[in-house]
C-alpha positions, 0 to 999 in steps of 0.5 A: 636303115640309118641315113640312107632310107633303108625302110625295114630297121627301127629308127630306135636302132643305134648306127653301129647295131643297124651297120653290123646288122646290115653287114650280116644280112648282106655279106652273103648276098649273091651278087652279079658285080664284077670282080673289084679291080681297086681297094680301099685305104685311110686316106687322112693319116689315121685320123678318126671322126665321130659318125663321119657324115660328109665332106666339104671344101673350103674355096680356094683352101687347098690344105683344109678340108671339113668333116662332117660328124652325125652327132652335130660337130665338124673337124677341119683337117689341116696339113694335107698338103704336107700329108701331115693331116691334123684336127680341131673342132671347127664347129658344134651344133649340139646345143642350137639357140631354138629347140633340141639338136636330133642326132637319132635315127637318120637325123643330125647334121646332115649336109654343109656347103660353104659359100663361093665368096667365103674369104669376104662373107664367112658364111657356110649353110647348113642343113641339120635336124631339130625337135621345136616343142617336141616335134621333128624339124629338118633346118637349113641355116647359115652362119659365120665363122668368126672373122678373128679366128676362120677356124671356129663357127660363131654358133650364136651368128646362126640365121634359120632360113627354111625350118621345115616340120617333118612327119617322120624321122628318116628320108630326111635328104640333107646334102647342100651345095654351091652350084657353078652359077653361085646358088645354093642347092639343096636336097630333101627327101620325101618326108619318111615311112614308106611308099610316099605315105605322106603324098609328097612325092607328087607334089610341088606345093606342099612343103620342101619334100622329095626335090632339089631346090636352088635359092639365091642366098645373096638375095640378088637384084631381079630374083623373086621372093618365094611364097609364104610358108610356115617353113619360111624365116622372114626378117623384120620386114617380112623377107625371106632370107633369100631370094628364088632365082628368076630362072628357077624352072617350075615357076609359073607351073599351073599344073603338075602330073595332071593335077592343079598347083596351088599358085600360092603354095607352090615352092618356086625354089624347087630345080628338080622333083620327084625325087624320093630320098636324093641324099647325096648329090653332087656338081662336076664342073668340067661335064657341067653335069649334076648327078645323085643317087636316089634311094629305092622302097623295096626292089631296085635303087637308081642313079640320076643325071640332074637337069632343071625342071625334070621329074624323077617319077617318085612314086610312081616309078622305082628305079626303071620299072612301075611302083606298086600299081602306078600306072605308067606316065609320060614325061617322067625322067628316067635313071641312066643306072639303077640296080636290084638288091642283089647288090645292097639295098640303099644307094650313096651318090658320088662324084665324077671321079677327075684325080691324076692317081687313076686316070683310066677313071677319069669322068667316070661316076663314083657311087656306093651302096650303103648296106654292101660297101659295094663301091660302083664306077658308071662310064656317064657313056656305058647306057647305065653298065657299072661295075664293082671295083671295091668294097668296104664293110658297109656304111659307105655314106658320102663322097668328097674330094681331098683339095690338096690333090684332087682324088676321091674321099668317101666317108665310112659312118662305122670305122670312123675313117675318111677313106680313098680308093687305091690300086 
């Protein structure tokens, strides 16, 4: 599938071919969902948006929001407050300074984070994919916006700080946040193909795959300089353009499922692991809870609560249950939900839903499937027990929040809307 790590489609596919294929195969599935209690409505005044990606605030901006679109631009949308919504392009990856932007496939501008102290540093991150001489890189970047005009991107401002080759086109993770503590999270998936073929999933010392990382982007007195890796930008004096928080979880780490780690190579940055395809990922501030949805192989997605040092299982576990002829292991963390494909084939992680317009909702988890436009509400108290509450077509691929009240965003890759939930 496009973006989500549905195994069976040829990346060659184009987004609405794969998303109508996809709408075909699953409109008649059999489901064990609840009946749906809400629907679905535009929620940015009928504006529309190229491939719609992803969303992202702007700290203490309540009347811009940001758009994420697959093919390399974003739209900042203005006059939400007055509900008046409005777009200019606010920045355009498309021609990147090294290499070919790739837009192919579960490819292109993936995720975008801005950063906490924006009105003083303009910075936002990125995580975008490239071709470097013909072959597939997945980058996280940082850039500026240009200080006499906050509403356009200085393209040639971009700082590469982790520019990681990648074996295979999909599973590529790409969500990026700003956790509470002021650090920069990131998610990657587990290189592509299928079943772990490139042995990732078990591993913290062979590149950026198939975890969560956290890195201190501010470089702060007392964390650590991560290891070497061909993947790592380094300054004139051989730095990194970050720093590993000292507090970072897997540091130290000498061993890992039973196997050695390599001292050298293992990737301090790494927060949580695992994991196969975390594509999106979010933080709720009044639970202090981290959740994401884990994208499944072939029989079951999962839904995870996020804590520092924990291990997801990958591959050796899908969902609840043993992967392949995995034998069980101790200590691996389990999903609180996970569900079969009877409901949808690829799983989009939400958010902890906190807007005033459905209270009866409130702290519950929001998630979707990307195949069956199936949207989910998880209770974090239910012992895993969701239910349907609405559905779109398909290609639900992203969760957001409208910062001039609150409520709940979801992004559809086909119809082009950025979309909320309604009575």
């Amino acid at each position: 599938m496009l973006l989500n790590g549905f195994r069976e489609f040829p990346l060659r596919n184009t987004p609405m071919r794969l998303a109508t294929l996809l709408l075909a195969l699953f409109s008649t599935s059999s489901t064990q969902a609840s009946p749906v209690a809400y629907q679905t409505a535009d929620a940015l005044g009928g504006l529309t948006f190229n491939q719609p990606l992803g969303l992202a605030e702007i700290p203490e901006q309540s009347d811009r929001l940001l758009v994420l679109e697959k093919n390399g631009t974003v739209q900042l949308v203005t006059g939400l407050r007055a509900n008046q919504p409005r777009k200019q392009l606010f920045f355009d990856l498309t021609q990147p300074r090294d290499g070919k932007f790739e837009k192919g496939g579960e490819c292109g501008l993936l995720g975008l984070a801005v950063h906490p102290r924006f009105a003083e540093n303009h910075q936002i991150y990125v995580y975008y994919s490239l071709k470097i001489a013909g072959k597939l890189h997945q980058r996280l970047a940082r850039f500026k916006v240009t200080p006499t005009d906050l509403g356009q991107v200085d393209v040639a401002s971009e700082q590469p700080l982790i520019t990681q080759l990648d074996p295979a086109g999909n599973h590529n993770g790409g969500d990026v946040h700003f956790g509470p503590d002021g650090y920069l999270y990131f998610s990657c998936g587990d290189g592509g193909a299928g079943g772990d073929a490139f042995d990732h999933g078990g591993h913290i010392d062979k590149g950026f795959f198939a975890a969560i990382f956290r890195i201190d982007v501010d470089r702060q007195p007392g964390n650590l300089r991560p290891n070497n890796d061909p993947a790592v930008h380094l300054d004139a004096q051989g730095e990194a353009f970050y720093a590993v928080p000292a507090d970072n979880p897997f540091i130290g780490t000498r061993a890992h499922r039973g196997k050695p780690v390599d001292p050298l190579k293992l990737r301090t940055e790494t927060w949580a692991t695992g994991l196969r395809n975390a594509w999106r990922f979010s933080y709720d501030a009044p639970s202090l809870t981290w959740m994401t949805g884990d994208v499944g192989q072939n029989l079951i997605e999962e839904v995870n609560i996020l804590k520092p040092g924990q291990d997801y299982g990958w591959p050796l576990r899908e969902g609840k249950q043993a992967f392949g002829q995995a034998q069980p292991r101790a200590g691996l963390a389990e999903p609180i939900a996970d569900y079969d494909h009877k409901l949808g084939v690829s799983v989009t992680g939400g958010i902890i839903y906190r807007g005033p317009a459905l209270p009866e909702l409130s702290g519950t988890y929001i998630f979707a499937d990307f195949a069956s436009g199936r949207i989910f509400a998880l209770p974090l108290k239910s012992a895993g027990r969701f239910t349907e509450i609405a559905k779109e077509p398909s290609a639900v691929v992203s969760f957001g929040r409208n910062p001039a009240d609150g409520e709940l965003l979801f992004c559809n890759l086909v119809s082009g809307q950025v979309r909320r939930l309604t009575r």
